[in-house]
N, C-alpha and C positions, 0 to 999 in steps of 0.2 A: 526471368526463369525460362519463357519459351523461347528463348536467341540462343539461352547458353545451350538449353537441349539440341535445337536443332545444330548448334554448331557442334558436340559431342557424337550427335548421332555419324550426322558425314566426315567427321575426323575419324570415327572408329570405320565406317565404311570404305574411307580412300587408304588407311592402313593396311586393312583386312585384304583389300584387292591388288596392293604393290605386294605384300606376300605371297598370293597366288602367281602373280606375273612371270613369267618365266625370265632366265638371268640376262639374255640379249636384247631385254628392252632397257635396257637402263636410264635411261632416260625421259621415259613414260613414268618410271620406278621412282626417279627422283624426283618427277613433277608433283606425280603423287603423294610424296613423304610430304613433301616441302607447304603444298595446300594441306594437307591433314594438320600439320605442324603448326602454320600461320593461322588457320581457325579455330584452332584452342589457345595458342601462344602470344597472338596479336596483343591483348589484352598485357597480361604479362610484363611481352618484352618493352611496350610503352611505357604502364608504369616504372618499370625498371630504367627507362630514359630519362624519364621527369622526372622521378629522384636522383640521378646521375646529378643532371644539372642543378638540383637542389641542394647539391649535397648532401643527397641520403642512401648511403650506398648499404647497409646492412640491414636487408630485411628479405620477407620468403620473396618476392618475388626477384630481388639481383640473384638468391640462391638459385632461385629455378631457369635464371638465364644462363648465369655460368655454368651449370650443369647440362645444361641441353648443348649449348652452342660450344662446352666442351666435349662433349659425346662426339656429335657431327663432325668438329676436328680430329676423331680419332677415327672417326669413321665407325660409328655405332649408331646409326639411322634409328633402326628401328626403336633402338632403346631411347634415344633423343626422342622421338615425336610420344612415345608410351609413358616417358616421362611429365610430358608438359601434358598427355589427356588426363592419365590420372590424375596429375595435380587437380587440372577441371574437376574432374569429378569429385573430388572430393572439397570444389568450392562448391560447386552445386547440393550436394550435403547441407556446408554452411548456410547457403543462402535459405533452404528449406527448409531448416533450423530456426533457424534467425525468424523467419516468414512465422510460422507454428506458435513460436513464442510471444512475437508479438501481435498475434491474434487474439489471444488471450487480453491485452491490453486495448488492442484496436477496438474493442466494441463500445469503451469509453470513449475513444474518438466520434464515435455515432451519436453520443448526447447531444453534441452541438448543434441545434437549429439554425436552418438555413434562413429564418424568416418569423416575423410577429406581425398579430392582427393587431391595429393599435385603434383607438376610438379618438378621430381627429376631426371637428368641426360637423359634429351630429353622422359622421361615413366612418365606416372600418377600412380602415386602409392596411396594405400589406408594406412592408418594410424592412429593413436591415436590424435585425437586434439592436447593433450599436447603436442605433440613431434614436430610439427609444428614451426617453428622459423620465427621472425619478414622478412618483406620482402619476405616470400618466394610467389608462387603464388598459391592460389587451385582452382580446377572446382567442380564448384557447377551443378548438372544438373537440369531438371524440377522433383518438387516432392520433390528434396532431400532439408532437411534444412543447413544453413548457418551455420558452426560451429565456425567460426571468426569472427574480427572486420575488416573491411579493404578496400578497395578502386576498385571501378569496374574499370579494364585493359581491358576490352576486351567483349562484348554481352551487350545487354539489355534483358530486364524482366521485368515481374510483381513479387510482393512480399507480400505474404502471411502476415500481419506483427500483426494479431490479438491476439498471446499469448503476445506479448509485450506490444502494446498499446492497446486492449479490441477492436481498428478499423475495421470495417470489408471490406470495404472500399481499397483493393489491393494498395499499394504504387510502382511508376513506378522509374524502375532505369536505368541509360545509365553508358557509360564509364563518369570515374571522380566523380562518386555518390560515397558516404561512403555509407557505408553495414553495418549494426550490427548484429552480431550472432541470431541466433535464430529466424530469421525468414524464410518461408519457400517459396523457388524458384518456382512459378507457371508455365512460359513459358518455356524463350529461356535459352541456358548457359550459366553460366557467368564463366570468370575467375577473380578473382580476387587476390589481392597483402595484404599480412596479413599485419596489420598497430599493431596489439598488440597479445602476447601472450595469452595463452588460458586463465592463474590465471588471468590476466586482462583485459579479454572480457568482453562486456557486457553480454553476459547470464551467466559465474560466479558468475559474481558480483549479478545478479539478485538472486540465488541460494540462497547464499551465506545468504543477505537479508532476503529472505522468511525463512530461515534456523533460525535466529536468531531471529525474529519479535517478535516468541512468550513465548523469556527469559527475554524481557522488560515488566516488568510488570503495571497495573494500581492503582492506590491508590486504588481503589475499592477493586483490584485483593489481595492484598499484605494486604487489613484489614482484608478479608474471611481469607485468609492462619494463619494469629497472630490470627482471632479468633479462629478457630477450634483448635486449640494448647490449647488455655486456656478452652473452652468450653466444649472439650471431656472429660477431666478429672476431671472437673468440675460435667457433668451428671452421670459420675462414682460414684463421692464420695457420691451427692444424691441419688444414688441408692441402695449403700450401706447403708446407713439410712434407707432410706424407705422399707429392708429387712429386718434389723435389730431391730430398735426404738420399732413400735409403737409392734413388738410382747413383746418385752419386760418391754414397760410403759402402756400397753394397756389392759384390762381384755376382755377374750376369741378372742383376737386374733392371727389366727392360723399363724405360720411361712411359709407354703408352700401356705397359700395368697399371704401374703403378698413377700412372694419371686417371687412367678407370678408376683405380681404386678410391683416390680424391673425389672423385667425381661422383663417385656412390656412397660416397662418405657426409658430401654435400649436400645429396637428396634428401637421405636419412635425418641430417641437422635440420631439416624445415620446425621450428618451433612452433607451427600451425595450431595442433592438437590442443598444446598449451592456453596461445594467445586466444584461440578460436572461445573453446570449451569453458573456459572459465569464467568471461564476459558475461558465454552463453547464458550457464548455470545462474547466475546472479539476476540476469535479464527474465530467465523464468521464474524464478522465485518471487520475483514484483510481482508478474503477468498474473502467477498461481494466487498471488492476496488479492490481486485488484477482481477476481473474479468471485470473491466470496467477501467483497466490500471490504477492505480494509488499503489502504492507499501510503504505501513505502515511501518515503522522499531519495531513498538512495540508498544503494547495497551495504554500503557502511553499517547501516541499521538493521539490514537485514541480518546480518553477521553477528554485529552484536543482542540480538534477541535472540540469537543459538545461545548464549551464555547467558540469560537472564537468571539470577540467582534471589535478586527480593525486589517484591514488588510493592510500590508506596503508593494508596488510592486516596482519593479524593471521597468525600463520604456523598455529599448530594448533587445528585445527577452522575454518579459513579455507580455505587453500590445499591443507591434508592432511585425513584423516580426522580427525586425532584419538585414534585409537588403534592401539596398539601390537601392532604384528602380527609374526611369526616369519617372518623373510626367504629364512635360507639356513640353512644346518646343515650343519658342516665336523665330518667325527667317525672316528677308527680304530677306531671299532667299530661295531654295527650302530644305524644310527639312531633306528629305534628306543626300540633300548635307550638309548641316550645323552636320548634324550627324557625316558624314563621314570623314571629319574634323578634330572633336572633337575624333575623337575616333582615328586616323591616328598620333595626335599630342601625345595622351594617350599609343602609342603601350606599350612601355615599364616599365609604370608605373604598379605598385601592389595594389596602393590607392584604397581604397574601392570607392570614383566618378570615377574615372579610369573606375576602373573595371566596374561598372555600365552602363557607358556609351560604352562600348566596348560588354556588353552585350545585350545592345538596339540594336546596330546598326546590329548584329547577324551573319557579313562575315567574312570572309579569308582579315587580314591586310599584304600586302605585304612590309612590313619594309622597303625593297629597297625604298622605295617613300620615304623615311622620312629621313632627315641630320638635322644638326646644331641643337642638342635638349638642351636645357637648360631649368631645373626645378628651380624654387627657390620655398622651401619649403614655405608650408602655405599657398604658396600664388597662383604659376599657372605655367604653363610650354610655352616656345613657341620653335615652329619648323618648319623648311623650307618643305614643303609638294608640291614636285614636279614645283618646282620654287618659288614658293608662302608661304609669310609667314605668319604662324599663330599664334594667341595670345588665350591659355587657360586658364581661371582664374576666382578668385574671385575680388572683386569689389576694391581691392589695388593692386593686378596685373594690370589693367585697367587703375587707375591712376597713379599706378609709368611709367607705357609704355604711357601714356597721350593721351590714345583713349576715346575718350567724347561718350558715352553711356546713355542709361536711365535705372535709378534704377530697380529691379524687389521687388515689397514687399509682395511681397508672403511666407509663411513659406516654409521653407525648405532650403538646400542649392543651390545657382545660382550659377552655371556657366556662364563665359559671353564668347564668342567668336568673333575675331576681327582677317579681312582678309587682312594681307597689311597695316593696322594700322586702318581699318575700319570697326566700329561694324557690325557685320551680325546678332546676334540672342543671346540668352540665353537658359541653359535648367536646368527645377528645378530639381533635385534629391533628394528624403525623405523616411524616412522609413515611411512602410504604415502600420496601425492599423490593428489586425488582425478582423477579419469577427467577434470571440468567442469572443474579448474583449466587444462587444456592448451587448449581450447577457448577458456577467457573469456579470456585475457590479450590473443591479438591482436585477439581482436574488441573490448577497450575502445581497442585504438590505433587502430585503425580509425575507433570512435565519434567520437577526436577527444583521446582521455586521450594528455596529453604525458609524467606522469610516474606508475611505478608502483613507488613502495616497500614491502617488507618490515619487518616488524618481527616479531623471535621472542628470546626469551629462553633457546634452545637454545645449541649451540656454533654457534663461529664456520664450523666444516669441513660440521657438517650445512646450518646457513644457507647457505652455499655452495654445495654439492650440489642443492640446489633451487630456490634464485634459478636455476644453470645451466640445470636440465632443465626450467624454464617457462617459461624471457625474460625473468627479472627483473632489472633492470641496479644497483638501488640495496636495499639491504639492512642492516641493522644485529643485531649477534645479542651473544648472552650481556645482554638486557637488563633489568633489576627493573622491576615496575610504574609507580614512578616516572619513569625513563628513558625510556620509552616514551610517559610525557606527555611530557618535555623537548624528545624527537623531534619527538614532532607540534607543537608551540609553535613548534619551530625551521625546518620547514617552514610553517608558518602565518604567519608574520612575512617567509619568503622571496617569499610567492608573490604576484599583482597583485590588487587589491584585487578584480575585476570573478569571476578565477579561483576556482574552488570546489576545496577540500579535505573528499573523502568520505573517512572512517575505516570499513573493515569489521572487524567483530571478532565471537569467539562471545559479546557480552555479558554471560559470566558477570565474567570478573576485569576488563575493558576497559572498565566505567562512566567513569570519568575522563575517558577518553580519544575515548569517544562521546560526553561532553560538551562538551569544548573542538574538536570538530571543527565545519567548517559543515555537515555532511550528516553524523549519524551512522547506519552500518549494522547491523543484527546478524543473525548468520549459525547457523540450525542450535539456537536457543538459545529458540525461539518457548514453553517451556513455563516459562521462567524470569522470573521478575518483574522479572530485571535487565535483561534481553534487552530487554522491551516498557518498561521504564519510562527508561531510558537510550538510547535509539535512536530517531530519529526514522523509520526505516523500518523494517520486520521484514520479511524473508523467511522464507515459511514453509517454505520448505527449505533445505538448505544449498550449492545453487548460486551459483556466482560469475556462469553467467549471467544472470543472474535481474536481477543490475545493470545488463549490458547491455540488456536488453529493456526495464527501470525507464529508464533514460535513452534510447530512442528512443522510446518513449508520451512521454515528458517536453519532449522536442522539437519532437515534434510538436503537442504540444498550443501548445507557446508558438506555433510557428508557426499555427498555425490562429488563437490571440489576438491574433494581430498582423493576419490578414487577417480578423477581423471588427471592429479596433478602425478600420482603413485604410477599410472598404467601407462600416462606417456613418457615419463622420466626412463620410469623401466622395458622399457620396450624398445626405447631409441639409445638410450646406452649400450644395450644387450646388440642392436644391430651395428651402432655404429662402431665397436669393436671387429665385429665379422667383416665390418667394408674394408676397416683398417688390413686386416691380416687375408684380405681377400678370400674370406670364406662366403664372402655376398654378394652375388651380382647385384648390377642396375635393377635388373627386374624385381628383384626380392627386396631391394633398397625402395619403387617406389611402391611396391606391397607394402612394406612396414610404413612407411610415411601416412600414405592414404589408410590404409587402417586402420592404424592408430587417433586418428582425425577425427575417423568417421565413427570409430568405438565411442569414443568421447563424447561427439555432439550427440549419439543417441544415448549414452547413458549423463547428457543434460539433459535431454528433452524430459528424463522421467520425471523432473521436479513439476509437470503440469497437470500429471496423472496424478498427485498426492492427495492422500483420501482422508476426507474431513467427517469426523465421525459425528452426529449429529449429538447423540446422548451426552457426549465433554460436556 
């Protein structure tokens, strides 16, 4: 950026001062054109060589040779060297363009640690990430960023976790928390235990992404690139006409008009504006999500979520937390105690209500207290708890042990507990809906989403329960992974060709299903290789508005591709008529050019200003 300035600046200075020169130097005059010329055009006329010999003769930079170097043959200096500066300048535009945009993206290039403390033969030694092997253990101190993925052994902390998920918001971690690379350790130090090698960290894999985003191209993208192939060669050959013809079918028409006129007909054809702005537009529209955590694999997707019309979710770890938490607790004796119980009979289970309930109760279980354990699956566990026997279960536990109880009909799963053979209490466990769920659903009807179905493999009574308490009008439950493709297939075949069908899922078991979708999502799942390798979008957190805000950057950006595909069509039609009929000089040809260019990339850049409104 500072070569191209300073060679701009002295091109515009050695122009400016062969103008003043009086007409007896001519030769001072033409030293001057000639350096002003070669310091913005060197660039230029090279490429335009190495494509000669490549065979690639139609593209802006043979335009801007043959127009200059046809100038200078006519003897139009100044217009020749005013051509090839403003071309400059208005690659200089692009390049600060280009720069801005993927600033926005660059700050995920910052994740990457240059370095790990690892714990090697009783020393902390400093090291290359890569070289790091599973299991092994590193200290992270305050300040330094996480180079791994892997599990806290040892400290707590705050965690910087804003290049990942756009959160500002410090995320708290203790011993037994997963960690993910890349984010950055605000307090105490942690140690922690590598759980995956570096090629399959999450901030690789993040790289790795951003790396690739912008080789998937959008139909938009991929029609500009087929036209300018046909359209450059195209204003070539009318050029050559319109230098040629009308001197020679025309009476007193002169040929070094009508060669200007070619000539400015040439400048005007630069399809810069085009090629430039539209890449541009699509390249900030990633930049603009990756900045509010959500991670594009390629404009193509970006494109298609402007069109998002139904959306298919995933019910847990979607729309809920995901985990199973202690709702209510119905009990004739002291709560407590009825906890204590339940979770004494639970020691050595791994069941997600096990575990729940062992999580409620929040002590030190001394296993000594607990004999005689027998689990029958499905159904409950009972165990001797310090003389006393207890019965933990569901509502056929109960009656095959033939302890008379009263129903609980409340959604979620019951537990019933029974002291001695006699009911003491019940406790419900359910996943609980997240806070974002209430939020996103009207704001995607809002956006424009006509249809928003469920999918869950749960009961039909819970899928009920929460389609009600979110606004979801279409749902399907008790489904097998298979089924759950069927679903989507059967909406996909329903819906109008132009309509987009996004699937969110937590991308762990919902591969399938993110694949045979047009837009697949994945939610909350950013540290799992199924997550990023099955989804063409990743949020890095587990917000449902995160899709909202993904499809109003998405929208915007189309719109903006549409009003720089409209302004430079019509702009350079409009001129290149007037070059034809010589109502336009050079100079007004390389006006319309560079402005046209430079209109464009600033009204790309606005897709990085687009404003996410918290309340969605």
């Amino acid at each position: 950026m500072k070569k191209k300035c300073i060679k701009i600046i002295l091109s515009i200075f050695f122009l400016l001062l062969s103008l003043f020169l009086p007409e007896d130097v001519k030769i001072i005059k033409g030293l001057l054109l000639a350096s002003s010329y070669l310091l913005v055009g060197e660039s230029v006329l090279k490429k335009s060589f190495q494509n000669l010999i490549r065979g690639k003769l139609f593209d802006e930079n043979f335009l801007m040779t043959v127009a200059t170097l046809g100038a200078f043959a006519i003897g139009e200096f100044h217009e020749a060297v005013a051509v090839m500066l403003f071309y400059q300048i208005g690659e200089l535009f692009q390049s600060y363009a280009v720069d801005r945009s993927r600033k926005s993206i660059a700050s995920l290039m910052d994740i990457c640690p240059s370095y790990a403390n690892v714990y090697r033969d009783s020393k902390i030694i400093r090291v290359d990430p890569e070289e790091v092997k599973v299991e092994e253990v590193i200290v992270v101190s305050p300040g330094e960023r996480v180079p791994l993925d892997g599990k806290v052994v040892e400290g707590a902390s705050l965690l910087d976790t804003k290049a990942l998920t756009g959160e500002s918001v410090p995320r708290h971690v203790q011993v037994e928390d997963s960690i993910l690379s890349g984010c950055i350790n605000i307090e105490g130090v942690l140690k922690i235990k590598v759980e995956k090698e570096y090629a399959d960290a999450t901030v690789s894999k993040i790289l790795e992404l951003v790396e690739n985003a912008t080789n998937r191209k959008a139909k938009t993208e991929n029609f500009i690139t087929k036209f300018a192939r046909i359209y450059t060669p195209l204003v070539v050959c009318l050029a050559l006409l319109i230098a040629l013809c009308p001197p020679l079918f025309l009476e007193n028409a002169s040929f070094l008009d009508w060669i200007y006129r070619a000539l400015s007909f040439l400048v005007v054809s630069c399809p810069c504006a085009l090629v430039i702005s539209i890449p541009l537009s699509f390249f900030g529209g990633i930049g603009a999500c990756s900045r509010i955590g959500v991670l594009v694999k390629g404009s193509q997707f970006l494109e298609k979520m402007a069109r998002m019309k139904i959306l298919v979710c995933d019910k847990t770890g979607t729309l809920t937390e995901g985990v199973f938490e202690v709702q209510e607790i119905k009990s004739t004796i002291e709560e407590e105690e009825l906890i204590a119980y339940a979770a004494y009979a639970e020691c050595f289970s791994n069941h997600p209500i096990a575990l729940s309930i062992k999580k409620y109760y929040g002590k030190k279980i001394e296993s000594s207290f607990v004999s005689d354990i027998k689990e029958s699956m499905g159904k409950g566990v009972v165990a001797t708890i310090q003389g006393r026997k207890v019965f933990v279960g569901n509502e056929k536990w109960m009656q095959e042990n033939k302890i008379s109880f009263p129903k609980n009909k409340e959604v979620g799963t019951i537990v019933y507990i029974a002291i001695d053979g006699i009911y003491k209490g019940n406790i419900r466990i359910a996943d609980k809906i997240k806070e974002d769920t209430y939020k996103a659903i009207p704001a995607l009807r809002k956006k424009g989403v006509k249809k928003i179905v469920m999918l869950t493999g749960d009961k039909e009574k819970i899928a009920q329960d929460i389609s009600k308490k979110v606004g979801i009008t279409t749902y399907y439950a008790e489904l097998l992974p298979q089924e759950k493709v069927e679903k989507v297939e059967e909406w996909m075949q329903k819906k109008k060709k132009e309509e987009m069908l996004v699937f969110v899922g937590d991308g762990m078991n919902d591969a399938p299903v993110l694949a045979i979708s047009d837009i697949g999502i994945s939610m909350g799942g950013i540290g799992s290789d199924v997550a990023i390798e099955a989804s063409d979008i990743v949020l890095m957190t587990d917000e449902l508005t995160k899709i909202v805000h993904t499809m109003e950057i998405a929208k915007k950006t189309i719109r903006i591709v549409g009003e720089n595909i409209f302004l430079a069509l019509f702009i350079k039609i409009g001129i290149l008529l007037l070059s034809a009929f010589g109502m336009a000089s050079m100079w007004e040809a390389v006006f319309a050019d560079v402005g046209v260019s430079v209109l464009a990339i600033l009204n790309a850049l606005r897709i990085l200003r687009v404003s996410i409104r918290k309340d969605e």
